[in-house]
Backbone of each chain as ProteinMPNN parsed JSONL, in Angstrom:
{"seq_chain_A": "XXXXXXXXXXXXXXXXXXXXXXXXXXXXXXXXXXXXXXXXXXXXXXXXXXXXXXXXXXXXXXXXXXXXXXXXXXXXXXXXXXXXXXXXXXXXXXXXXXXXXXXXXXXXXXXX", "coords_chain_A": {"N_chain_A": [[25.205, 93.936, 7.325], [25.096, 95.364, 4.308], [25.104, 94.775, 0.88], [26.072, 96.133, -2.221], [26.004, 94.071, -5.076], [27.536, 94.121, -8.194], [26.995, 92.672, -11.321], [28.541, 92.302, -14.422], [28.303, 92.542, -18.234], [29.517, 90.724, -21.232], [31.108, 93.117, -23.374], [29.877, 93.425, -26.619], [32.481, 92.868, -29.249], [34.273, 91.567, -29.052], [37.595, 90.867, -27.189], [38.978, 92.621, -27.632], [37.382, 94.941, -26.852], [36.318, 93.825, -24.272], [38.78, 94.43, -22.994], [39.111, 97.498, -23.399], [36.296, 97.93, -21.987], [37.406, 97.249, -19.487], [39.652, 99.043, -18.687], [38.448, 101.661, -18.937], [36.779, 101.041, -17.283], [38.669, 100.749, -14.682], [40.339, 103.4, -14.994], [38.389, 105.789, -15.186], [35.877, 104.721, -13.469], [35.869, 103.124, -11.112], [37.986, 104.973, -9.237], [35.741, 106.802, -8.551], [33.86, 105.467, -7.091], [35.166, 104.382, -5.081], [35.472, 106.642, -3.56], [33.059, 106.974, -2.755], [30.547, 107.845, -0.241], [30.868, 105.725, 2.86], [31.267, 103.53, 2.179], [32.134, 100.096, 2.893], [33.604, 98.173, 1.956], [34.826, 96.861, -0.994], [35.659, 94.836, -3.643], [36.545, 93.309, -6.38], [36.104, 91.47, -9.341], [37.053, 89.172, -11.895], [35.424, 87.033, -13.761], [36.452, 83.739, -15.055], [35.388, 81.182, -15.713], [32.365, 79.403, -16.756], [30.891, 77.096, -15.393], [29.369, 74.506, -16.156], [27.818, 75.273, -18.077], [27.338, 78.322, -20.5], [27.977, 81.946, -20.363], [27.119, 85.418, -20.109], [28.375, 86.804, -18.671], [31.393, 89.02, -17.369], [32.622, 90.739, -15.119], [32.375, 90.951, -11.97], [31.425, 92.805, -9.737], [31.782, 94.065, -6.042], [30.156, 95.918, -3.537], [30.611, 96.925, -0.233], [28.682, 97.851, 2.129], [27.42, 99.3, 5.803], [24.752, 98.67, 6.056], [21.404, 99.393, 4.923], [20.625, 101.888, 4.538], [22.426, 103.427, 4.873], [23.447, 102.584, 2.276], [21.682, 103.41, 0.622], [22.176, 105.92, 1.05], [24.605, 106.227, 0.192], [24.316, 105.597, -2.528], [22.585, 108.022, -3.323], [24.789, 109.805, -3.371], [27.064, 112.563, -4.531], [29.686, 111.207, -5.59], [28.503, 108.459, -6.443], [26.528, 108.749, -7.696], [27.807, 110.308, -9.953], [29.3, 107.827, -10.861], [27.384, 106.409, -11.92], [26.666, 108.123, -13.934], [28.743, 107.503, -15.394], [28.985, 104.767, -15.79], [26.884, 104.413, -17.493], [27.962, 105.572, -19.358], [30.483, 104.207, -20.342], [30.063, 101.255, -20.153], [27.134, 100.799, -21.208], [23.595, 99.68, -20.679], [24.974, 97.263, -19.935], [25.188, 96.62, -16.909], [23.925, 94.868, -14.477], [22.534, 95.663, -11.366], [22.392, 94.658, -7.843], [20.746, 94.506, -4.889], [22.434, 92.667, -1.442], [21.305, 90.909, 0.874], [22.36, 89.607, 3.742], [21.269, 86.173, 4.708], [21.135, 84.864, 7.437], [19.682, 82.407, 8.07], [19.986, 80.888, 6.111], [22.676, 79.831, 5.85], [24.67, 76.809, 7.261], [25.571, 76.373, 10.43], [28.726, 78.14, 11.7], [29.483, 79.134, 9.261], [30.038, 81.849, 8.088]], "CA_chain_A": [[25.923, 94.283, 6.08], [24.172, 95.698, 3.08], [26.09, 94.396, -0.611], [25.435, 96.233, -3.892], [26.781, 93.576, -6.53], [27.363, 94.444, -9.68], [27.2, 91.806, -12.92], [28.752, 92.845, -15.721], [27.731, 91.017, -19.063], [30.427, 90.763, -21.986], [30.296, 94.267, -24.318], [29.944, 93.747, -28.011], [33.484, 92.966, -29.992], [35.605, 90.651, -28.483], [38.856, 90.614, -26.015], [39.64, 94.154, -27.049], [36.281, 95.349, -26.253], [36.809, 93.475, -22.718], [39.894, 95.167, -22.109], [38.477, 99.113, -23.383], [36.15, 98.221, -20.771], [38.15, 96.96, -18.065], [40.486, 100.118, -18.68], [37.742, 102.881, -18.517], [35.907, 100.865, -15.563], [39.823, 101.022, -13.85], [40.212, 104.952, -14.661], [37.252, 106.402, -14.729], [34.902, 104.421, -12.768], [36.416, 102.776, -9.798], [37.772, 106.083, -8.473], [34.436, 107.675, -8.355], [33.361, 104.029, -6.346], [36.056, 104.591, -3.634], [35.124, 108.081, -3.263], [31.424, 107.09, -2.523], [31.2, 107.868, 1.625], [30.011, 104.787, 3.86], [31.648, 102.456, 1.199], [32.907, 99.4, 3.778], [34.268, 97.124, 1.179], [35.398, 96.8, -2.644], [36.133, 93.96, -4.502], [36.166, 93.103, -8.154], [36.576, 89.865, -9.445], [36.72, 88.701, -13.689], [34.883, 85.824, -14.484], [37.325, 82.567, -15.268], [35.072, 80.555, -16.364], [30.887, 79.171, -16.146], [30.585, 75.898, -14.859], [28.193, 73.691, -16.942], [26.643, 76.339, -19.152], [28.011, 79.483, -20.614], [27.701, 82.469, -19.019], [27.887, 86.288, -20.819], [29.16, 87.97, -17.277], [33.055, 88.801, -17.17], [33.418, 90.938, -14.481], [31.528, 90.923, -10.913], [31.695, 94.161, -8.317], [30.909, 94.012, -5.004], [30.7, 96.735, -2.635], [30.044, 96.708, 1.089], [28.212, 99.463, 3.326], [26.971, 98.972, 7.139], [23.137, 98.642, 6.359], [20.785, 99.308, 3.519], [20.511, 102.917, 5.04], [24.223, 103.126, 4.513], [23.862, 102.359, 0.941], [21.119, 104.579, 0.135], [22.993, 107.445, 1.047], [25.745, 106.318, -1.228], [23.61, 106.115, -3.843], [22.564, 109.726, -3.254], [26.18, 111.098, -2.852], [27.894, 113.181, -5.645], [30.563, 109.963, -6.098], [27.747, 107.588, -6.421], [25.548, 109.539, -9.529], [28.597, 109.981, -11.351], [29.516, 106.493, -11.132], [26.401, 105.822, -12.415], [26.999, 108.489, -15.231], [29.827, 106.861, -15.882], [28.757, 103.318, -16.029], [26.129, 104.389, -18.872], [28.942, 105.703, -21.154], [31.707, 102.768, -20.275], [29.226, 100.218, -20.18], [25.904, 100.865, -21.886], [23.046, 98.335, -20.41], [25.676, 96.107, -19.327], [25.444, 96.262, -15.817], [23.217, 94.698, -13.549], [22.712, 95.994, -9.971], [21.73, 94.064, -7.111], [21.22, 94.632, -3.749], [22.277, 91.938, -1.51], [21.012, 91.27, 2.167], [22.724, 88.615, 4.867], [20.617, 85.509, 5.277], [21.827, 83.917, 8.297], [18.933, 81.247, 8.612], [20.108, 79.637, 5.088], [23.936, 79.064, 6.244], [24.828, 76.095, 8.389], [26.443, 76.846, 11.389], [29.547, 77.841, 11.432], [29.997, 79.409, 8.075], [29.35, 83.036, 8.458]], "C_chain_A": [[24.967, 94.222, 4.888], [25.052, 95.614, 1.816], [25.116, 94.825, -1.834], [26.733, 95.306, -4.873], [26.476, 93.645, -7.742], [27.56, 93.703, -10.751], [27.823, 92.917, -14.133], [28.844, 92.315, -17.034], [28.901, 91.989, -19.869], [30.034, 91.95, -23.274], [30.448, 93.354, -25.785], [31.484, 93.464, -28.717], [34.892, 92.721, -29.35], [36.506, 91.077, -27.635], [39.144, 92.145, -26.064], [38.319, 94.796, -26.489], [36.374, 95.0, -24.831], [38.1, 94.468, -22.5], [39.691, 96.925, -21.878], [37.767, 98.764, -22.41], [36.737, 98.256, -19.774], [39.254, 98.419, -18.0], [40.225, 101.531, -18.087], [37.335, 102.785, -17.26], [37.267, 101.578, -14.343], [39.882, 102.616, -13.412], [39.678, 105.695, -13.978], [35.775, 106.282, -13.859], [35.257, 104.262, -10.935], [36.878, 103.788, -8.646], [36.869, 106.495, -7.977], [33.656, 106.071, -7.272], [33.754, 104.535, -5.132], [36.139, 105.657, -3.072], [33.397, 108.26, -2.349], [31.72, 107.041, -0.58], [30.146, 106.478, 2.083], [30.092, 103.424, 3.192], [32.726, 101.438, 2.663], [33.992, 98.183, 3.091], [34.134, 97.272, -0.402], [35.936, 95.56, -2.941], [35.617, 94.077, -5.745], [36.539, 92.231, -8.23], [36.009, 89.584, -10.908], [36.496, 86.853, -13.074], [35.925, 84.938, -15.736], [36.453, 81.826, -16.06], [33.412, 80.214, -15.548], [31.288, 77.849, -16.415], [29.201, 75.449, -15.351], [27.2, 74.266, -17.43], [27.681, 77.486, -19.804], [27.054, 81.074, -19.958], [28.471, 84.274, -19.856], [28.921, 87.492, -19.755], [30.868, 87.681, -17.15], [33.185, 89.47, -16.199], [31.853, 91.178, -13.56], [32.381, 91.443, -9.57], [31.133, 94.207, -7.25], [31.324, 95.151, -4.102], [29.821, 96.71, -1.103], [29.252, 97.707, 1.911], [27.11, 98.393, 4.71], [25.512, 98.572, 7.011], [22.614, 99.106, 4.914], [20.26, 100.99, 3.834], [21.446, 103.701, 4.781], [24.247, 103.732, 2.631], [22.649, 103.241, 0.146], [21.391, 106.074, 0.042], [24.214, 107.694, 0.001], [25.224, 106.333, -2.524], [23.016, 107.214, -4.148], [23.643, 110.396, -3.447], [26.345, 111.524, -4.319], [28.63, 112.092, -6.141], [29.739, 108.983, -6.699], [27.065, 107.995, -8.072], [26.401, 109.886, -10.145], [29.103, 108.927, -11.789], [28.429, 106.221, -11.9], [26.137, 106.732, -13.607], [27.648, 108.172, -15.626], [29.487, 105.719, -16.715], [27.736, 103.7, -17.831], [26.747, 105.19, -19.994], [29.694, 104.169, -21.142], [30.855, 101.973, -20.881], [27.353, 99.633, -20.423], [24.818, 99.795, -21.356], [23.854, 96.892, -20.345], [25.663, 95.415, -18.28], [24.09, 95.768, -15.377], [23.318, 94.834, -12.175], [22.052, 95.461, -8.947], [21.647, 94.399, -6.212], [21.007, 93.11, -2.747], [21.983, 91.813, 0.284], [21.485, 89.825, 2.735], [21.716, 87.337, 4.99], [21.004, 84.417, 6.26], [21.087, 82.449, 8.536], [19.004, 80.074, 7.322], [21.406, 78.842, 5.301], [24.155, 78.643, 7.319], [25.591, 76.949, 9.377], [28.106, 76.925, 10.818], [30.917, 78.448, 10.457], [29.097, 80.866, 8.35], [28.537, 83.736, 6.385]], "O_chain_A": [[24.243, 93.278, 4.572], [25.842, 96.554, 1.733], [24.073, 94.351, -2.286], [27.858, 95.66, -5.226], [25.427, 93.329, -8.303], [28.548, 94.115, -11.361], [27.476, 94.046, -14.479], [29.655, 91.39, -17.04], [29.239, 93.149, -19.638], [29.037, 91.849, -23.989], [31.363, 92.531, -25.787], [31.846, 94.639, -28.654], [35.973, 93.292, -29.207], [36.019, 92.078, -27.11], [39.439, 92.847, -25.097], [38.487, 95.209, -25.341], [36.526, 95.968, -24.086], [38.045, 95.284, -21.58], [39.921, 97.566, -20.852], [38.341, 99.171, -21.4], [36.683, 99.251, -19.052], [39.57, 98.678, -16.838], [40.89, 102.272, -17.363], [37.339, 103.629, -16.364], [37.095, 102.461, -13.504], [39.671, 103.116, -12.307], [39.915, 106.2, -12.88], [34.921, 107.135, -13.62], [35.002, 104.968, -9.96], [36.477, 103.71, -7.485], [36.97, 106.672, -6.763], [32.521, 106.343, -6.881], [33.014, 105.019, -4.276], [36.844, 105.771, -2.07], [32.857, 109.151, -1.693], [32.599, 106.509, 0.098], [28.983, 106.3, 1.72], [29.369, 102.455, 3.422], [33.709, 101.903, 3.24], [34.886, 97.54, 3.642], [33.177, 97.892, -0.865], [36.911, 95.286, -2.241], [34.627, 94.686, -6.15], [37.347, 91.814, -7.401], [34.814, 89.702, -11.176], [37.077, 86.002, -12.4], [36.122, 85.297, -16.897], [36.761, 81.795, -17.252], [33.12, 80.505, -14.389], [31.894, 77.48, -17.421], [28.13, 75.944, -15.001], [26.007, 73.977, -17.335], [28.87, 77.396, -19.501], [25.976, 81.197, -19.377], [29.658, 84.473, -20.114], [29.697, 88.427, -19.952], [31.454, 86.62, -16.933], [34.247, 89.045, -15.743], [30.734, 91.436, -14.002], [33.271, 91.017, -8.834], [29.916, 94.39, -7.269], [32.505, 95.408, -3.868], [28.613, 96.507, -0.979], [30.069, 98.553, 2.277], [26.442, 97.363, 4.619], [25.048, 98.075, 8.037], [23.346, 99.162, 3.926], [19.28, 101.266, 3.142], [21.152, 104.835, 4.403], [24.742, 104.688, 2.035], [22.888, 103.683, -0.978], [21.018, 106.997, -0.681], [24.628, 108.653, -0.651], [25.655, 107.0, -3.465], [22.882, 107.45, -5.349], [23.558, 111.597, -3.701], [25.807, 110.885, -5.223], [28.304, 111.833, -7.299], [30.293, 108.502, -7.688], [27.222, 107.514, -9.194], [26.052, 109.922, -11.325], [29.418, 108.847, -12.977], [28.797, 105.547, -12.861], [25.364, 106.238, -14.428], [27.515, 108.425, -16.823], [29.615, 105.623, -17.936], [27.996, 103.265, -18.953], [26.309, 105.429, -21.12], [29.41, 103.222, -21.876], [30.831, 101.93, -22.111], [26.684, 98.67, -20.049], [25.242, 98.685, -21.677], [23.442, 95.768, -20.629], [25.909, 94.212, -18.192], [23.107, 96.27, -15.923], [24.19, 94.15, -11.638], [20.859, 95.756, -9.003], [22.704, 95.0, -6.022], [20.008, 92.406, -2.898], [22.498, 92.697, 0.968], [20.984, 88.848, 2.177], [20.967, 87.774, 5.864], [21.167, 83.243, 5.926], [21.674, 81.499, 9.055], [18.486, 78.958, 7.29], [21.492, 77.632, 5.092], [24.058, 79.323, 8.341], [26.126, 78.029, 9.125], [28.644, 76.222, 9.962], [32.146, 78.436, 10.515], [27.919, 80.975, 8.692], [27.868, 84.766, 6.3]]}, "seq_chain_B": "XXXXXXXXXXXXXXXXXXXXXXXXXXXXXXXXXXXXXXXXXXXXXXXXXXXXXXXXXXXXXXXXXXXXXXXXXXXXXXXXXXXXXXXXXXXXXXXXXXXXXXXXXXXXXXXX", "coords_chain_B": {"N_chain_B": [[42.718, 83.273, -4.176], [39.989, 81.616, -5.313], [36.655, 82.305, -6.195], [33.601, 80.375, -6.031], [30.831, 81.546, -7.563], [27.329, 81.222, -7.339], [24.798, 81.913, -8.808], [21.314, 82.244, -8.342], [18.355, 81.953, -10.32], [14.686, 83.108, -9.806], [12.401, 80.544, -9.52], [9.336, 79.359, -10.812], [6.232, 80.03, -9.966], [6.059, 81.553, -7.759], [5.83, 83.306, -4.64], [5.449, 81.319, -2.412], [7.35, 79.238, -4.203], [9.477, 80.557, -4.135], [10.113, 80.38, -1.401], [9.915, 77.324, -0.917], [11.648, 76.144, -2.349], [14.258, 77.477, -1.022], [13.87, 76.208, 1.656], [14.474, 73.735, 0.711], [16.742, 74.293, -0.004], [18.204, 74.851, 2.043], [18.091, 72.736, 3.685], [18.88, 70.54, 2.172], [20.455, 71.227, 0.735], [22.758, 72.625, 1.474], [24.181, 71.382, 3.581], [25.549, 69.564, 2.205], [27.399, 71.278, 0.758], [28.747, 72.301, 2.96], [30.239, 70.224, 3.559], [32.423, 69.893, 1.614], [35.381, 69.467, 0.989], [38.344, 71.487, 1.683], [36.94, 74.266, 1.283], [36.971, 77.781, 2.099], [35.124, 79.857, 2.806], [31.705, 80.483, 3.069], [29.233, 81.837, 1.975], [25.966, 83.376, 1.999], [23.546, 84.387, 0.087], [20.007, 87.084, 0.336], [18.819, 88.249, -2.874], [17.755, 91.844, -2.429], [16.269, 93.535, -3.605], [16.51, 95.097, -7.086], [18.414, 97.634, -9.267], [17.421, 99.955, -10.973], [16.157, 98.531, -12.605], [14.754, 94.91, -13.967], [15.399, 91.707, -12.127], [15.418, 88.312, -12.016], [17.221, 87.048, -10.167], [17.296, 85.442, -7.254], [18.663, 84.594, -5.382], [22.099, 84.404, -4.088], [25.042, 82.293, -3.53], [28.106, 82.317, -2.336], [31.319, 80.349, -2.605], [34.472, 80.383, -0.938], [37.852, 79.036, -2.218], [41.008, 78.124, -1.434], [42.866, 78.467, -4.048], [42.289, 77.587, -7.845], [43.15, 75.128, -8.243], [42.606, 74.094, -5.96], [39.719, 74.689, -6.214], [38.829, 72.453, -8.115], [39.939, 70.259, -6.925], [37.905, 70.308, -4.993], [34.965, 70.795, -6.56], [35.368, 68.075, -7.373], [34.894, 66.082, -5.747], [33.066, 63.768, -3.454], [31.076, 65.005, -1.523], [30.494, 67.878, -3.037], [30.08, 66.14, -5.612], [27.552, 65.271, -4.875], [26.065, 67.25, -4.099], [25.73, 68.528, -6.979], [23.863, 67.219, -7.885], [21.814, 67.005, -6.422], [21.066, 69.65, -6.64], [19.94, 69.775, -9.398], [17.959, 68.643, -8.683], [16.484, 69.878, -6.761], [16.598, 73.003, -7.87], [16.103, 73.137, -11.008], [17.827, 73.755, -13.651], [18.035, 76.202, -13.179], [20.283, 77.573, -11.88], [23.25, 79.25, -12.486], [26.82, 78.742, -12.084], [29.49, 80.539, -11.879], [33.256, 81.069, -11.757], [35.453, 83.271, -10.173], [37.933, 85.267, -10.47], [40.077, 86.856, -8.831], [41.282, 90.432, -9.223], [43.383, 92.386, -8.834], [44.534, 94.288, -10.329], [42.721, 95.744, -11.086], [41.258, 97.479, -9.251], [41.405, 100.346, -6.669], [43.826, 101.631, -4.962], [43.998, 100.131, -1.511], [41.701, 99.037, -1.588], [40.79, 95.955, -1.133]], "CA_chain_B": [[41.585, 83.273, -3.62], [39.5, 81.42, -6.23], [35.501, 82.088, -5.841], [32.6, 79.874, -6.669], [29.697, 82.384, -7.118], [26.006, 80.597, -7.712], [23.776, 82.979, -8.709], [19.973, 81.055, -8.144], [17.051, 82.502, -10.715], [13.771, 82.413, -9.442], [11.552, 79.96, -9.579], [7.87, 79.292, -11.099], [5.357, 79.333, -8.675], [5.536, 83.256, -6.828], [6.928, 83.292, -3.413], [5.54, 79.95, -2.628], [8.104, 78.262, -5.143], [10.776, 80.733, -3.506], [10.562, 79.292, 0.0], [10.021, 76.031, -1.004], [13.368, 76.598, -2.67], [14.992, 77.789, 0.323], [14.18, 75.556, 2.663], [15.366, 72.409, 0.343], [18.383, 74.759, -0.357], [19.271, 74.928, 3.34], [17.891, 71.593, 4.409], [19.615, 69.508, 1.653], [22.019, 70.679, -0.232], [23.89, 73.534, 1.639], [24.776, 70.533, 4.345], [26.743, 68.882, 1.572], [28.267, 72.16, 0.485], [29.765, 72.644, 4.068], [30.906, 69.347, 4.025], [33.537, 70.299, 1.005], [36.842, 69.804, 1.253], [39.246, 72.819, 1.243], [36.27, 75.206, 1.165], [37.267, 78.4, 3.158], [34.216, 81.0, 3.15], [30.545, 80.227, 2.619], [28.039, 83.056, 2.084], [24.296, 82.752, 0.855], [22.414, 85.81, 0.617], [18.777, 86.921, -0.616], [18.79, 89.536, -3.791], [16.223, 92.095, -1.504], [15.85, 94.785, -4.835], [17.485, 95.15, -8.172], [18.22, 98.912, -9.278], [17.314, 100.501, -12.418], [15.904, 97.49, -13.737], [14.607, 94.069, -13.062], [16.91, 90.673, -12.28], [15.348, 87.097, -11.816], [18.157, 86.449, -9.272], [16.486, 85.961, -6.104], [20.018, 83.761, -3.834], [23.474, 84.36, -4.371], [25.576, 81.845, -3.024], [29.565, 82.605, -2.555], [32.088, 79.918, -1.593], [36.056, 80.374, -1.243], [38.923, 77.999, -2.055], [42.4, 78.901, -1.548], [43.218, 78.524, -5.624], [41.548, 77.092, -8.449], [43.421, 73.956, -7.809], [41.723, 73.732, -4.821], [38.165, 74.768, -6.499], [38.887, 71.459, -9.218], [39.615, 69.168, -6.442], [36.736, 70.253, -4.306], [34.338, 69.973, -7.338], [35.515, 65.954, -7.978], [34.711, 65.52, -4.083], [32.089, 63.354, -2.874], [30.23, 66.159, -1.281], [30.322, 69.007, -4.165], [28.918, 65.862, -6.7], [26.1, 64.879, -4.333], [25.129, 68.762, -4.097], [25.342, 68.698, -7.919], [23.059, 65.692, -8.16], [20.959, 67.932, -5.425], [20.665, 71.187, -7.47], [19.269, 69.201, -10.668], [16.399, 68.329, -8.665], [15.719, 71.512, -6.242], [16.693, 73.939, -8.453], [16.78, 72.299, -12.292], [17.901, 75.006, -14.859], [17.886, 78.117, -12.206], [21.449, 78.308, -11.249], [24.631, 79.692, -13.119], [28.046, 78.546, -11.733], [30.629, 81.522, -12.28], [34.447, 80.974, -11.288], [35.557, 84.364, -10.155], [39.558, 85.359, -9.496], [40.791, 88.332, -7.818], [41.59, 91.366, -10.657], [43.835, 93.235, -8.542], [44.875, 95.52, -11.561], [41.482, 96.88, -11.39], [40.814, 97.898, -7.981], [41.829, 101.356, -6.095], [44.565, 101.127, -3.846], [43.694, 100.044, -0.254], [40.936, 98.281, -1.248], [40.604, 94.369, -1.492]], "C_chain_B": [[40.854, 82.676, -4.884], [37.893, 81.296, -5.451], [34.755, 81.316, -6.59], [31.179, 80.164, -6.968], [28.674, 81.731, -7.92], [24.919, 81.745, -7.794], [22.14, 81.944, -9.289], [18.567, 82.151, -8.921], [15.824, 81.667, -9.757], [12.769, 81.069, -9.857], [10.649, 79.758, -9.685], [7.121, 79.076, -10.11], [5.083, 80.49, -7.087], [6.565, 82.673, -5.558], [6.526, 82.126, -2.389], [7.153, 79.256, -2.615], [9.606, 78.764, -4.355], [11.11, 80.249, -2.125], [10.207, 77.935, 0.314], [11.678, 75.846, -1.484], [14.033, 76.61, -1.632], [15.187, 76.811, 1.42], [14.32, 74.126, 2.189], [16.401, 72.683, 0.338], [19.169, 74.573, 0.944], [18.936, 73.326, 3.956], [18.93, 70.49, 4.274], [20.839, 69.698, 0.865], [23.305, 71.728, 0.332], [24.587, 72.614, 2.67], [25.973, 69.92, 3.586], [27.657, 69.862, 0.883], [29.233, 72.401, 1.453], [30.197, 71.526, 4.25], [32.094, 69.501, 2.73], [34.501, 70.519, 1.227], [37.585, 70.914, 0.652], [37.858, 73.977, 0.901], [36.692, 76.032, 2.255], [36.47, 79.253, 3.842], [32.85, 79.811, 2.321], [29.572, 81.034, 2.996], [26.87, 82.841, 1.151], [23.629, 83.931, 1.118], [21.632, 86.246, -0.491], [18.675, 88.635, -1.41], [17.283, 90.61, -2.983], [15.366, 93.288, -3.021], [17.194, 94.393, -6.098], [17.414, 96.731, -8.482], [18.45, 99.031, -10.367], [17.338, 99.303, -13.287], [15.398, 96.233, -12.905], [15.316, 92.91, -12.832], [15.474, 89.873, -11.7], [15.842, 86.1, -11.326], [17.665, 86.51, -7.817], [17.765, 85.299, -4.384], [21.191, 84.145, -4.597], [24.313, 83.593, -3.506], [27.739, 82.117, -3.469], [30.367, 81.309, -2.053], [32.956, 80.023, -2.249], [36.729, 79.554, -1.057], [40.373, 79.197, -2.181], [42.696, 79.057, -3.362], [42.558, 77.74, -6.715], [41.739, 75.541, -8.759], [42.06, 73.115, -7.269], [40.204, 73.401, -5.107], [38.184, 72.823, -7.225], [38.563, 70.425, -8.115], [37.93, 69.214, -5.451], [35.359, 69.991, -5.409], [34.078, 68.169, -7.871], [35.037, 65.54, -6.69], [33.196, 64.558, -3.936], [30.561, 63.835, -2.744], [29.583, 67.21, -2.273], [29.952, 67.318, -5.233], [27.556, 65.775, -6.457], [25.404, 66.254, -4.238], [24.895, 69.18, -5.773], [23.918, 68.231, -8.387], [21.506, 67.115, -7.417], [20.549, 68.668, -6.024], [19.851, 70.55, -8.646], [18.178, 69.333, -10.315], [15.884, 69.086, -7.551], [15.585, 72.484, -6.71], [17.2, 73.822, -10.201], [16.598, 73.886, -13.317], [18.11, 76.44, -14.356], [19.489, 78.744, -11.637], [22.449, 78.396, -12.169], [26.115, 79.685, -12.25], [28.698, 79.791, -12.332], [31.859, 81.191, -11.209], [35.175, 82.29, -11.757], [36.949, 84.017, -9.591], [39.485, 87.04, -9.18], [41.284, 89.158, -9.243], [42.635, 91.851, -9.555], [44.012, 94.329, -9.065], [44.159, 96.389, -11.136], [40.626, 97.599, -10.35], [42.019, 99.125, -7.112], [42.78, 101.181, -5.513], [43.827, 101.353, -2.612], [42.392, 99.911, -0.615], [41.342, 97.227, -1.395], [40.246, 94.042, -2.591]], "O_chain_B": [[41.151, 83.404, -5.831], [37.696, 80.563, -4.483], [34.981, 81.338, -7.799], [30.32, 79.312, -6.74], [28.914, 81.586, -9.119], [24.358, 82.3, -6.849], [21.994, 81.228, -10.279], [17.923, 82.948, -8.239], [15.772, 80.544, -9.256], [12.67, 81.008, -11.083], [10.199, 79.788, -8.54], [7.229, 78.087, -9.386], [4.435, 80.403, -6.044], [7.569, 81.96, -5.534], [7.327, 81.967, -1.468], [7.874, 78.906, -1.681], [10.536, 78.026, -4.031], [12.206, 79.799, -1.789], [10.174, 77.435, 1.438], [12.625, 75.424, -0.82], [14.474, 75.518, -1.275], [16.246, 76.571, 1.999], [14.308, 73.249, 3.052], [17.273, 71.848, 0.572], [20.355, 74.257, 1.037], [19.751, 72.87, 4.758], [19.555, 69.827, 5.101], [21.754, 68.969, 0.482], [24.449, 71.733, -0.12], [25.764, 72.95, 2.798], [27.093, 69.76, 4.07], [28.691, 69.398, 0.402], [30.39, 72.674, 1.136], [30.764, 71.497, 5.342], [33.064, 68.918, 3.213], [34.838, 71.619, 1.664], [37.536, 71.259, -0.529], [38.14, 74.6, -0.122], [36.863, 75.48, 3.342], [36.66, 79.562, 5.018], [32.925, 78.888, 1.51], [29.068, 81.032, 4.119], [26.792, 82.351, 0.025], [23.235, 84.357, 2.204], [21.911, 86.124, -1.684], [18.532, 89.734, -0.875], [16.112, 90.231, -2.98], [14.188, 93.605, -3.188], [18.251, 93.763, -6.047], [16.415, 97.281, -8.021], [19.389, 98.49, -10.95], [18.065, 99.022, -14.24], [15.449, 96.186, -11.676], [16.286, 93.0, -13.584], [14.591, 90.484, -11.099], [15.577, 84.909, -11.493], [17.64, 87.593, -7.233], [17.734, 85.454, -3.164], [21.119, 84.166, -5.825], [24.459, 84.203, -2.446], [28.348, 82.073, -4.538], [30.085, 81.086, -0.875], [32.986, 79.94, -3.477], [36.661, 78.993, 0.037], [40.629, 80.305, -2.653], [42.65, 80.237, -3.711], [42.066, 76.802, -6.089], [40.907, 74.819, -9.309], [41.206, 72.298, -7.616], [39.541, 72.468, -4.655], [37.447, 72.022, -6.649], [37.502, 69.803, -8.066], [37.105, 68.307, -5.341], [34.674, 69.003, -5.144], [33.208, 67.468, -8.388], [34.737, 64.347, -6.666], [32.234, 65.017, -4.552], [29.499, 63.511, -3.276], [28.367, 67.389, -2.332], [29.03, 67.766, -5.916], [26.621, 66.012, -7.222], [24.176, 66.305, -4.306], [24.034, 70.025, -6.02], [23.106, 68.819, -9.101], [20.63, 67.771, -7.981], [19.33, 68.547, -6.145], [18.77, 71.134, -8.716], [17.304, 69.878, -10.989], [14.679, 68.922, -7.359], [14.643, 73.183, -6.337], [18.271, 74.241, -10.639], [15.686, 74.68, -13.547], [18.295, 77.487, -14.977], [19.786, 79.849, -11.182], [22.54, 77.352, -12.815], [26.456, 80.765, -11.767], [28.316, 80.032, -13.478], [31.609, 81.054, -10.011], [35.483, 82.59, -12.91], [37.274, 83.146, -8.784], [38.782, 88.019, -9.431], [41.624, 88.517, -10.237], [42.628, 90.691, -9.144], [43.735, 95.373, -8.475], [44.498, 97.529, -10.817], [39.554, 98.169, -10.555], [43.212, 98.862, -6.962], [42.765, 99.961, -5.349], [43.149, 102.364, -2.429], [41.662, 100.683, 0.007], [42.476, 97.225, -1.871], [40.105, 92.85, -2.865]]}, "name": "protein", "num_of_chains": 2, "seq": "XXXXXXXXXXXXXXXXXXXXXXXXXXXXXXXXXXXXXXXXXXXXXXXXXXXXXXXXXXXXXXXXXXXXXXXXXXXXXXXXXXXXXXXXXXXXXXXXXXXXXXXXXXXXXXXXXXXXXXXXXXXXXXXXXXXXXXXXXXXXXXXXXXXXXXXXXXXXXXXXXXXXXXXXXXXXXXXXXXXXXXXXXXXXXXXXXXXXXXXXXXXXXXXXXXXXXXXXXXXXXXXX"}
């Protein structure tokens, strides 16, 4: 399993600013996500709260694909490069993109 | 579903410093993470690229509690202080706690 997660740091002008994003990301982004082919998983998840610091990330995207082979192709597709035209109207140098790879030899047994 | 996502900057010292890291992370302190009460998921995985840009996130650690209840009491635990105590002095200043909930709103139908 190959994970692109996505950070998303807090825009510019308070709670309504959070919500214009969270509205456009909903519309106009997320569609164009779930459209991408070889997509195995979706989540989204807002940021509650940072634990013993502060912390400018409110919302954190994760998406799944079979391999890092997988996910290069989605990042090629038509769904994929407009998401990513997207993201740089919605969310201007907001996002950060990671890619994230399995390390089975750091988690105990047990715990996948 | 309440998550506890650790996102681990690198560390001074090149790739050295990063698997010195690693193998205190799995030796000493992810033992007392799996000993956490009410923890349900535990995922650790290594940032392999960042895209369209650079990140200083080199581990992402995930773990799931049933509700944020759950996260509170498992934080006061035994286990989750002694891995606090732990992180100070394997990884002092490098990690960001984020407490992530579920958006539903903002996700496609028939995904997660």
């Amino acid at each position: 399993m190959t994970t692109l997660l996505v950070l998303f740091r807090r825009p510019e002008g308070g709670i309504e600013a959070v919500e214009a994003f969270e509205q456009a990301y909903a519309e106009s982004h997320l569609p164009l996500i779930a459209d991408t082919p070889g997509l195995r998983s979706l989540r989204v998840r807002r940021v509650s709260e940072a634990l013993g610091g502060a912390s400018d990330l409110v919302i954190v995207a994760e998406m799944g694909f079979d391999d890092r082979a997988a996910l290069d192709a989605a990042l090629a597709s038509d769904p994929m490069r407009a998401a990513g035209r997207n993201l740089r109207t919605i969310a201007p140098g907001l996002a950060t993109m990671l890619v994230l790879e399995d390390a089975p030899g750091l988690v105990p047994g047990g715990w996948r």
